[in-house]
N, C-alpha and C positions, 0 to 999 in steps of 0.2 A: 611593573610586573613583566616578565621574560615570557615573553609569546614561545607555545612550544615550538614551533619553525625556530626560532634561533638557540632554542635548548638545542634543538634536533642539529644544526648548525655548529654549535661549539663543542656538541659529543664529537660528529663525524670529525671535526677538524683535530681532534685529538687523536683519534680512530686512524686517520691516514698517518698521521707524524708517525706514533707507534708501528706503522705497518710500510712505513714509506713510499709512502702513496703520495705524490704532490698534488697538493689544493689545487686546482686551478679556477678559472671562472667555469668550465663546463661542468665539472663536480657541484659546483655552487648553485647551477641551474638547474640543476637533478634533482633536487628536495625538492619534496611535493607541497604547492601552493594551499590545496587542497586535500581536503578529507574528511570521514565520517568514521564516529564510534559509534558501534552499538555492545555493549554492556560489557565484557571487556577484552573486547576485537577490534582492532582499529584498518579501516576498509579503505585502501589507497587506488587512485585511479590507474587503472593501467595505460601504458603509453604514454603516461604524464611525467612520470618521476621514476626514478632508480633506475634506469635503463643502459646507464653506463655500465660496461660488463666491469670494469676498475674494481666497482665496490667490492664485489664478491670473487675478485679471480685475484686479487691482494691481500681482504682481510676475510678470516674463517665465518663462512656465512649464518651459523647458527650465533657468533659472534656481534655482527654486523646488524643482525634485524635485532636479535635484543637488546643490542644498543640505539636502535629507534624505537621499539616498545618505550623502552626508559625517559625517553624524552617524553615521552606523552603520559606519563604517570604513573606509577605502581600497580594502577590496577589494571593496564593494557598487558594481557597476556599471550595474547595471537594478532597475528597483522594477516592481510588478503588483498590481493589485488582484483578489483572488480573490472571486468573487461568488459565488450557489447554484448548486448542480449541476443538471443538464438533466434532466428528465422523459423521458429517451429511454433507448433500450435501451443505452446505453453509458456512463451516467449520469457526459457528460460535463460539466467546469468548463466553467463561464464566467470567463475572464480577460483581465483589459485594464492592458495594458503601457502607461508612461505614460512610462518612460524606458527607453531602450534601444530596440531593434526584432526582436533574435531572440529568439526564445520556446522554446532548447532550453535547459533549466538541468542542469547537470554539476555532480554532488559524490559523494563518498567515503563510506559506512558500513561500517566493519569491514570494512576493505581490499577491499570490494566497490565496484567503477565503475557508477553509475548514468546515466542520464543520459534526459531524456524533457520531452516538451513542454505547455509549462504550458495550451496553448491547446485541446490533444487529449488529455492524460491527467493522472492523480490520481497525488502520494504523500505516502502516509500514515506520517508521522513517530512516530506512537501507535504501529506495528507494529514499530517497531525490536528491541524485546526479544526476541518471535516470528521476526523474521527472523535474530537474532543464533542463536537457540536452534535453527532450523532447520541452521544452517552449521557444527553442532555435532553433527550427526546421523553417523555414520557409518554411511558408507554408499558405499564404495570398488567395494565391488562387484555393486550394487545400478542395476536399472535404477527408472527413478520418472515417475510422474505428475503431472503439476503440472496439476489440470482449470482454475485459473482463474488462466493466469501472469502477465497484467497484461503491467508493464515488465521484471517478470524478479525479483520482491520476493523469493521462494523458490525459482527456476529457478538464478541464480545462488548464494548460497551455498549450496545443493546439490552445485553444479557446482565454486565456487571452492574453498569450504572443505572441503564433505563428499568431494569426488573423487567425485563419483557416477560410473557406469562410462556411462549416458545416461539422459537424460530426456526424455521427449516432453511437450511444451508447449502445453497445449491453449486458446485465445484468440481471443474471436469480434470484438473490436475491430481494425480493421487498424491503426488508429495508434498502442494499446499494442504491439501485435504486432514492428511497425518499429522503438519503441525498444528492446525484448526485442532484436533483430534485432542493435540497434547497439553494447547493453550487452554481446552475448556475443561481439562483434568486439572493444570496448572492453578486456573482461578476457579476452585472448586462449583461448577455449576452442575447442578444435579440432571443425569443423561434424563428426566423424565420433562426436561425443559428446550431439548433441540433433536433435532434430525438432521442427518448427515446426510444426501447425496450427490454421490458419486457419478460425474458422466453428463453429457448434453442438458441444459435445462429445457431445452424444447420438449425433451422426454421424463425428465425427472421432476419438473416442478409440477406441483399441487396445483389443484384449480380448486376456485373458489373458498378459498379459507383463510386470505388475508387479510388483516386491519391497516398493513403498512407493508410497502416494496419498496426495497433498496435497489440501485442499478448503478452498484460502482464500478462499473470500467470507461475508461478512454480511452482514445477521443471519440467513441462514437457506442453507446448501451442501444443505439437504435433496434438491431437486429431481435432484444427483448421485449423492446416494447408491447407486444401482442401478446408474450406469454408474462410480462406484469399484468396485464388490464384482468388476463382470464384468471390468476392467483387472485387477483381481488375479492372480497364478498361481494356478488349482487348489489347487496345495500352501498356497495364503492368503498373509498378508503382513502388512502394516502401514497402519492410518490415521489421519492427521491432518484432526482432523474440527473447523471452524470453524461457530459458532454464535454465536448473544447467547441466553444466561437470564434469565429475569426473578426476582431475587431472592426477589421479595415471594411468588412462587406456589414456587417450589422452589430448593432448594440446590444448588452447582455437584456435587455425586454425584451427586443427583438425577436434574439436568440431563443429566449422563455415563451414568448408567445406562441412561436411556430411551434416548439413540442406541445404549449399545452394543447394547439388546436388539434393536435396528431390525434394525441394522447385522448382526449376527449371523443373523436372516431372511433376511432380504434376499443375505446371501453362499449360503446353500443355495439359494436359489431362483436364483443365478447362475449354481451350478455344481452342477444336481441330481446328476449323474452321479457326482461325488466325496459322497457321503454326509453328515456333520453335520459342524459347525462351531466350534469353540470359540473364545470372543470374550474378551479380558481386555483393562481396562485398565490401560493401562502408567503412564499421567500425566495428570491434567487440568494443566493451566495457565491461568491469570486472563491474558489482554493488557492490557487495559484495562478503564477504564467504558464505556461505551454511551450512557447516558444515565440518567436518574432509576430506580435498583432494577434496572438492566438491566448485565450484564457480559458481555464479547468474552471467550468458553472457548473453546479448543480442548481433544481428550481425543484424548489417543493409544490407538490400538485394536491390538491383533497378533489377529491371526487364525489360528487352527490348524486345519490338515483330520484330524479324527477319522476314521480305517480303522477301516474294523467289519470 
């Protein structure tokens, strides 16, 4: 079978004859090694590939990118170039659309409808197995916390798979917030099953009415931890607690231990009135690498309230 890289290969190479453009080997290093579709937008690295100005100052460029949509299938209708993410508090993409003009991309994970825009928020394809693992939770009758729901990565299958009974959705980006907004109109969940807010969760999360807290950001949900413990009920609960470890300094126990021991303070001092706390964990899980010696853990935590 013909890997799209040399579909994409023997279009261009027809592309230039036509427009007399000579092949050369720099041409030839310009196609991109690399890439990601999401549903039918195909999301090219920037700085990586096509960078030679040749392509587009020889052949007509509305020309040129649909003759690399075509390499990648029929159902690629927009391409983007994904650049570094923004030094700002929402550490949003830079992306620039080269074909196509709407910037909302729509696809499907484990019968979850996503949908959000390339130009205002991020998704992260490395978290599929965590989110699959999340929609596996049962949790029917369980209200839950989602402190950093993004587009809805763990909001929905909470909601689709697990039947969660509500979840409040804590989100300080208003543009992940809208597609959160559109995804849970998308996978028809009934508005009398979440809440949306909007803004700081230090200020907006709920106290005392969780059965389960999510804490998906890396590399570090620390700065949450005090406002999961206080979201918890009294009677304790459950947490999903997202991190990166650094291999080289300790092992993913390690790693897990030191939050549970946090994490077990920190619930006493949430809720002095209810006396001590018992911490176990249930599960670490590896999501990913991170980077050099560095791994995306999360450690599942139950909480119990010890009566004296």
């Amino acid at each position: 079978m013909t890997s799209p890289r040399a579909k994409l290969t023997n279009r261009l190479q027809t592309l230039c004859t036509e427009h007399d453009l000579t092949w050369d080997e720099q041409l030839a290093n310009d196609i991109p090694r690399k890439w990601r579709i999401h549903g039918d937008m195909l999301l090219l690295p920037s700085s990586r590939c096509f960078v030679d100005p040749r392509w587009t100052t020889h052949i007509p460029s509305d020309l040129f990118w649909t003759t690399v949509a075509q390499a990648f299938g029929s159902s690629i209708k927009r391409i983007a170039f994904e650049g570094a993410i923004k030094n700002d508090d929402f550490r949003s993409p830079t992306t620039r659309l080269v074909l196509g003009s709407d910037p909302w991309v729509h696809l499907v994970e484990n019968g979850v409808k996503f949908s959000y825009n390339v130009d205002k928020s991020m998704f992260c394809a490395g978290n599929n197995t965590e989110r699959m693992r999340m929609g596996q939770v049962a949790c029917v009758n369980e209200t839950i916390v989602d402190l950093y729901a993004g587009i809805g990565y763990f909001t929905l299958p909470f909601l689709v798979h697990g039947h969660a009974r509500y979840v409040y959705a804590c989100e300080w980006n208003p543009d992940s917030l809208e597609a959160l907004r559109r995804n849970l109109e998308a996978n028809h969940i009934d508005q009398d099953r979440y809440t949306l807010l909007l803004g700081d969760n230090q200020k907006t999360c709920p106290v005392g009415v969780a059965d389960r807290c999510n804490l998906g950001l890396i590399p570090s949900s620390e700065a949450s931890w005090p406002i999961a413990c206080r979201a918890l009920r009294p009677e304790g609960g459950r947490l999903h607690v997202h991190g990166v470890a650094n291999t080289k300094e300790e092992t993913h126990e390690q790693w897990s231990e030191n939050v549970r021991q946090r994490i077990r303070t920190l619930m006493k001092e949430a809720h002095p009135d209810d006396h001590d706390y018992q911490c176990d964990i249930e599960h670490i899980e590896c999501v990913k690498p991170y980077g050099p010696r560095l791994d995306h853990l999360v450690v599942d935590l139950l909480l119990t309230r010890i009566v004296c």
